[in-house]
C-alpha positions as CSV (number, residue, x, y, z in Angstrom):
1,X,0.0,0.0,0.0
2,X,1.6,3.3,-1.1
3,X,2.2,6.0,2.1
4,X,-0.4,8.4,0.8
5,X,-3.2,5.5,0.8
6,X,-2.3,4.9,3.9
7,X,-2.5,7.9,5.0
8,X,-5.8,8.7,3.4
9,X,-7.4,5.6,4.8
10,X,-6.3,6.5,8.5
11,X,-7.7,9.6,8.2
12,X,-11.2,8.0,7.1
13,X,-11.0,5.5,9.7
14,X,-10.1,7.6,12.2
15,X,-13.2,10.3,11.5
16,X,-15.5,7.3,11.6
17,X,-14.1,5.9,14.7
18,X,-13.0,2.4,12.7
19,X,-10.2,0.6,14.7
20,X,-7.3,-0.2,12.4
21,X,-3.5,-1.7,12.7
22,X,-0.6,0.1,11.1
23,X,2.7,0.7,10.5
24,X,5.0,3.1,8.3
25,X,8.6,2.3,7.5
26,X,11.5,4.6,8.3
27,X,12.3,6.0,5.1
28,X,8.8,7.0,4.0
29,X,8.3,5.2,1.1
30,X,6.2,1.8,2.7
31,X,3.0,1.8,4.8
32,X,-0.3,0.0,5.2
33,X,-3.3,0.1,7.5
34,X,-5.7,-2.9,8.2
35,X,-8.7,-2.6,9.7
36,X,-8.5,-5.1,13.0
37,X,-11.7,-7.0,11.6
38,X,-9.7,-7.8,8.7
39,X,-6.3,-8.6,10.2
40,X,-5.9,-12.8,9.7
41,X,-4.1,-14.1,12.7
42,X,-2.0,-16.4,10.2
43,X,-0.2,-13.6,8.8
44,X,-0.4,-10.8,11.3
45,X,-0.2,-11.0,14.9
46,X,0.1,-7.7,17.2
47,X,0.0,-6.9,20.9
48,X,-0.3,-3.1,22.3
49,X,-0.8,-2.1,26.2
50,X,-4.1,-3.5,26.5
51,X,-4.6,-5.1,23.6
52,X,-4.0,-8.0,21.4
53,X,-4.7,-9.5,18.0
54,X,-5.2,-13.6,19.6
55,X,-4.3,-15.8,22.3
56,X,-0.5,-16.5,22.9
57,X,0.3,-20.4,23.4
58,X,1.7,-21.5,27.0
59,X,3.6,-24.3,25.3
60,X,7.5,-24.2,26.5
61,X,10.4,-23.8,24.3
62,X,13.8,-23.3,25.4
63,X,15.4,-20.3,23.6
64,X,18.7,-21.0,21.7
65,X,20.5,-18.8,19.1
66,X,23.5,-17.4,18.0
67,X,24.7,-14.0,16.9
68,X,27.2,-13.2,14.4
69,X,27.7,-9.9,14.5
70,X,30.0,-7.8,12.6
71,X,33.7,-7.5,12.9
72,X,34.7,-4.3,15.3
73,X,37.1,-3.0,12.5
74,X,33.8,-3.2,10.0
75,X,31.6,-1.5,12.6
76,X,34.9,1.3,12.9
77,X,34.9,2.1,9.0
78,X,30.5,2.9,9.6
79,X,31.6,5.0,12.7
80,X,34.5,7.1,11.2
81,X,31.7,8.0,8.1
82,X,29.6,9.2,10.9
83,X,31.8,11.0,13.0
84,X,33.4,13.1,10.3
85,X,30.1,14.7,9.6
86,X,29.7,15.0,13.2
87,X,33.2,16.8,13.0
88,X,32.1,18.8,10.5
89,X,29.0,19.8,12.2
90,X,26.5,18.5,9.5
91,X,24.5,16.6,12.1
92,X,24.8,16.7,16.3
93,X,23.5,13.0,17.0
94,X,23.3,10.2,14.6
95,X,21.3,7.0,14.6
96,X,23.8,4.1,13.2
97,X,22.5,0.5,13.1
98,X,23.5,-2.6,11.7
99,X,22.1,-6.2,10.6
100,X,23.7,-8.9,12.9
101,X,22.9,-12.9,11.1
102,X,21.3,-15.0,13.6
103,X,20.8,-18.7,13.9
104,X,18.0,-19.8,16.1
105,X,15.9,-22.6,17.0
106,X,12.5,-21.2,16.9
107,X,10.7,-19.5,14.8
108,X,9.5,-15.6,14.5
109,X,5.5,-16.6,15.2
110,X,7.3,-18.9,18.4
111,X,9.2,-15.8,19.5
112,X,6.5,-13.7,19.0
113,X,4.2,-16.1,21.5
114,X,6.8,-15.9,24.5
115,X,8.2,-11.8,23.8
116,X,7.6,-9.6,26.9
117,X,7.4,-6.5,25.9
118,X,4.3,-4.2,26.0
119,X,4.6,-3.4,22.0
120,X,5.1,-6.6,19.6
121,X,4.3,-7.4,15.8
122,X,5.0,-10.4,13.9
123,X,4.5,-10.5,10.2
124,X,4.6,-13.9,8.5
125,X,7.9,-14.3,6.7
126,X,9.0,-10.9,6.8
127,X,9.6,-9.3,10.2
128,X,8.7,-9.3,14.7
129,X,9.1,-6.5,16.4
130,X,9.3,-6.8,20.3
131,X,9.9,-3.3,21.2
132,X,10.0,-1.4,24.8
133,X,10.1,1.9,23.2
134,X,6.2,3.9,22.6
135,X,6.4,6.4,20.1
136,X,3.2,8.2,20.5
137,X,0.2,7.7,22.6
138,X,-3.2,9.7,22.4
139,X,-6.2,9.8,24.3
140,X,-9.0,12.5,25.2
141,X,-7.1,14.9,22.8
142,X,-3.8,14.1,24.9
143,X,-0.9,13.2,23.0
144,X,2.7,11.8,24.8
145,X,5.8,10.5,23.5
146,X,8.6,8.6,25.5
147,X,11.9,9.3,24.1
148,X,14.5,6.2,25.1
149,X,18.1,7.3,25.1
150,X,20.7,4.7,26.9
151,X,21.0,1.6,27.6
152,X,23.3,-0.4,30.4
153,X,23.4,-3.9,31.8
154,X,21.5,-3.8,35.3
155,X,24.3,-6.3,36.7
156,X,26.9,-3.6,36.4
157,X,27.9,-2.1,40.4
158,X,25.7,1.4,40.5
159,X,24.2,0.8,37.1
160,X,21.2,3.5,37.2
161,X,23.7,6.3,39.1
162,X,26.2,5.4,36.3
163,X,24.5,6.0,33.4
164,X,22.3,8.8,34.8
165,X,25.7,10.5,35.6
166,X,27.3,10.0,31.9
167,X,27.7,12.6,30.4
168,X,27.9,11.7,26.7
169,X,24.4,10.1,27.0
170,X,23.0,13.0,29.1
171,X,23.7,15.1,25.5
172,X,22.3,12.6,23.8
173,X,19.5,12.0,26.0
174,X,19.0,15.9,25.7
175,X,19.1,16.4,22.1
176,X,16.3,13.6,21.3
177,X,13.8,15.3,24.1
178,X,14.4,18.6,22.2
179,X,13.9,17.6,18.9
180,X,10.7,14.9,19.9
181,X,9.8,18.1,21.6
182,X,9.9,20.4,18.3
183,X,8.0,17.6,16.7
184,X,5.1,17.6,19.0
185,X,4.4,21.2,18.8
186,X,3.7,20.5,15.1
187,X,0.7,19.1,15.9
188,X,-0.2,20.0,19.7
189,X,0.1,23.2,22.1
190,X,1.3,23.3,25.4
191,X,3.8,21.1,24.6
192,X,6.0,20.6,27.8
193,X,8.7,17.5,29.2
194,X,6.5,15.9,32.3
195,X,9.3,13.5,33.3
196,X,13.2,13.7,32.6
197,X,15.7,10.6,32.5
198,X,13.5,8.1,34.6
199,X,14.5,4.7,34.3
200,X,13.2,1.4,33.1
201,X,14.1,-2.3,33.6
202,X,13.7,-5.1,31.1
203,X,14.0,-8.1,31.3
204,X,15.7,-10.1,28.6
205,X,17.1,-13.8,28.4
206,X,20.5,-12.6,28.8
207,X,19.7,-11.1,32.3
208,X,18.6,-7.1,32.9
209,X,18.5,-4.0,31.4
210,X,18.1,-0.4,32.1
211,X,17.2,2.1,29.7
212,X,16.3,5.7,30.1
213,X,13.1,7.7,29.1
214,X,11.6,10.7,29.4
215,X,8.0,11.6,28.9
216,X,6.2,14.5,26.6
217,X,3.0,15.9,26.8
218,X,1.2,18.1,24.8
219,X,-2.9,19.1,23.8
220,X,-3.7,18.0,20.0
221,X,-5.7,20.7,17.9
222,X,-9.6,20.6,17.6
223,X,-10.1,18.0,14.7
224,X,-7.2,15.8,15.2
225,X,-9.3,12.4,14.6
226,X,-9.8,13.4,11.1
227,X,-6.2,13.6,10.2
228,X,-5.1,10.9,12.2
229,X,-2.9,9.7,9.4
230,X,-1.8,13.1,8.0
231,X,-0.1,13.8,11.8
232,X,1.3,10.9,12.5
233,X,3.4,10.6,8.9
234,X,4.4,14.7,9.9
235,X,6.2,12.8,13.1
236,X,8.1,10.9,11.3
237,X,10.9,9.2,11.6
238,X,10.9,9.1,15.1
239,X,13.6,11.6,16.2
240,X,15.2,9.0,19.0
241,X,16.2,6.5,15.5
242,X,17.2,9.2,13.5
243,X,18.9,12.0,14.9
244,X,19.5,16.0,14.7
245,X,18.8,17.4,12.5
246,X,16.2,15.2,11.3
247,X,17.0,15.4,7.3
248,X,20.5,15.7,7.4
249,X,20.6,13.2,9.6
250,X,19.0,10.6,7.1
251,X,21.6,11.2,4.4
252,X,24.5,10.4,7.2
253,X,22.6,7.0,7.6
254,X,22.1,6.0,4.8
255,X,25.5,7.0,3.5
256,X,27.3,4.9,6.8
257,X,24.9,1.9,6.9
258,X,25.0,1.2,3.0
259,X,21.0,-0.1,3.4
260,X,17.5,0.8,3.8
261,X,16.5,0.1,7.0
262,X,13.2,-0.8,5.7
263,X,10.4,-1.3,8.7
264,X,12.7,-1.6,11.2
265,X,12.9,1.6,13.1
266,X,9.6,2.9,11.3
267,X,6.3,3.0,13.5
268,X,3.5,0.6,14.2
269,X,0.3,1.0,16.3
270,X,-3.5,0.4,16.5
271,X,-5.8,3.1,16.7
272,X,-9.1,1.3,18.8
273,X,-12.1,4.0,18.0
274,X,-10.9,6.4,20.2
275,X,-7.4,5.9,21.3
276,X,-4.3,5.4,19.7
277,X,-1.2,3.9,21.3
278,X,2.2,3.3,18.9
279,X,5.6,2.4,19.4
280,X,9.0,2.6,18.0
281,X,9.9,-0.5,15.8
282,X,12.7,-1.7,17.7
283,X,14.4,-5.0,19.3
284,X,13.8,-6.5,15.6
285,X,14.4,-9.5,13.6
286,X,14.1,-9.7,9.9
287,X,13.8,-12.5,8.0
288,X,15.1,-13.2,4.6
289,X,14.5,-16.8,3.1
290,X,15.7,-19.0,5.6
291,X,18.1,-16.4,7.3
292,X,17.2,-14.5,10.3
293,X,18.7,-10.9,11.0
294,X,18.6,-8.7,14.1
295,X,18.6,-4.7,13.4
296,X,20.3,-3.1,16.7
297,X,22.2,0.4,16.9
298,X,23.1,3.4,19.2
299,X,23.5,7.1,19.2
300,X,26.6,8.4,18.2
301,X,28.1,11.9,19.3
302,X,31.4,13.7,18.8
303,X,31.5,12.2,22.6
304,X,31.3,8.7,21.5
305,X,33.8,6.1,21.6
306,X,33.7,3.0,18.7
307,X,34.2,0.3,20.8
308,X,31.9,1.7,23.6
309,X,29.2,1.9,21.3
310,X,30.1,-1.2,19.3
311,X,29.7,-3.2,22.5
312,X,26.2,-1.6,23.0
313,X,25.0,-2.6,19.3
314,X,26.0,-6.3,20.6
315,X,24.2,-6.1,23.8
316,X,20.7,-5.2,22.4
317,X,20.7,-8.3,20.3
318,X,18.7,-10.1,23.2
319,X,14.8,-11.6,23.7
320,X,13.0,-10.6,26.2
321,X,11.8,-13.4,27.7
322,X,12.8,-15.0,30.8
């Protein structure tokens, strides 16, 4: 389905208080939009806070994979692109990702049945999502966003102080809130941060994480249910996967990672009548054929350090499940 169809048909639904699954890519050139009476469980399974597409299955199933992830001098040559247009002040925070192979024991639609997290999409033969991270959510002409910015293993002595405290990822953390900020008050007034740098756990089968958030608030404009669509695609991309400033930002990306990125890092969400609740399409494994790849990544400063961020790409290739 081409963006503006999507688009137009979110706006439609949304008027007439239709509820409807959907999800735009990161580029902007792919997006559809099912209505959830329509959605066949076979090929496309979602859950949102609240809500889900079917029944998982209790069945167990022991978890084994492996990652093969990229050599650090390969991951080096992406970072030095990036960091001499950070030098050269072209962009202040990048976005730089990269597909690690994975073997695995399961399947997506298995993975997909035992994933904890509040936001998870599986599409048959093509892609799950299991992401931690909401993008936008609206309700009673409220809309709020949650930018995530940092990640650390829990296990480490003073984790939460630690990374509350760095100061590379306090810029970083800083930057996204202002530009996810700007991007708001496109579309809503009294736009204002309600909660700075709190922190989450999550639980993955590798052990514990903590990642840091924020939350935004701001009041949508008289009308917004008729242009559900219309706002949404002005959002995009989400400014904690990109970067600053936003544009600019794309080109570096796409220049360093040599790749679309495709769905991963767009935006899904279901919009139930009256309520719309979204999330950032991250924690996501792609499959091609037979092969399975993970899409992880970081936010890269003139602060950052390759191996530093090189060992954080590695350490969000994980499941969470217990």
């Amino acid at each position: 389905m081409s963006l503006n169809d999507t688009i137009d048909k979110m706006n439609k639904w949304g008027s007439n208080g239709v509820p409807f699954l959907f999800a735009f890519d990161f580029e902007g050139e792919q997006a559809w939009a099912i209505r959830s009476e329509e959605i066949d469980p076979r090929k496309i399974r979602y859950r949102v806070p609240g809500r889900q597409s079917d029944r998982r299955t209790n069945q167990p199933l022991e978890i084994e994979w492996q990652s093969h992830p990229m050599s650090l001098e390969t991951y080096q040559e992406k970072f030095q692109k990036v960091y001499t247009h950070l030098s050269r002040g072209d962009s202040y925070l990048v976005n730089l990702t990269a597909r690690t192979p994975l073997t695995m024991n399961c399947t997506l639609e298995e993975l997909f049945d035992r994933c904890e997290a509040p936001y998870c999409l599986w599409v048959k033969d093509d892609f799950l999502v299991f992401s931690p991270e909401c993008f936008v959510r609206i309700q009673e002409g409220v809309i709020r966003t949650f930018p995530m910015k940092g990640t650390i293993d829990a296990s480490i002595p003073q984790a939460a102080d630690r990374i509350l405290s760095d100061q590379k990822e306090l810029a970083e953390h800083v930057t996204i809130v202002d530009l996810l900020r700007n991007d708001l008050s496109q579309v809503a007034d009294q736009v204002e941060v309600t909660r700075f740098r709190y922190i989450d756990k999550i639980q993955t089968h590798r052990g514990e994480l903590l990642q840091v958030s924020s939350e935004i608030v701001g009041h949508l404009r008289p009308g917004y249910d008729q242009a559900i669509g219309t706002f949404m695609a002005t959002l995009l991309p989400a400014g904690s996967v990109t970067g600053a400033p936003k544009d600019r930002t794309k080109a570096i990306i796409q220049e360093a990672e040599g790749y679309p990125r495709g769905f991963y890092t767009g935006i899904f969400g279901f919009f139930d009548g009256q309520t719309l609740d979204s999330a950032v399409m991250i924690r996501f494994i792609e499959q091609e054929g037979s092969q399975y790849y993970f899409r992880s990544g970081g936010g890269i400063t003139a602060r950052s350090n390759a191996r530093m961020e090189y060992d954080e790409l590695i350490r969000k290739i994980y499941v969470p499940v217990h």
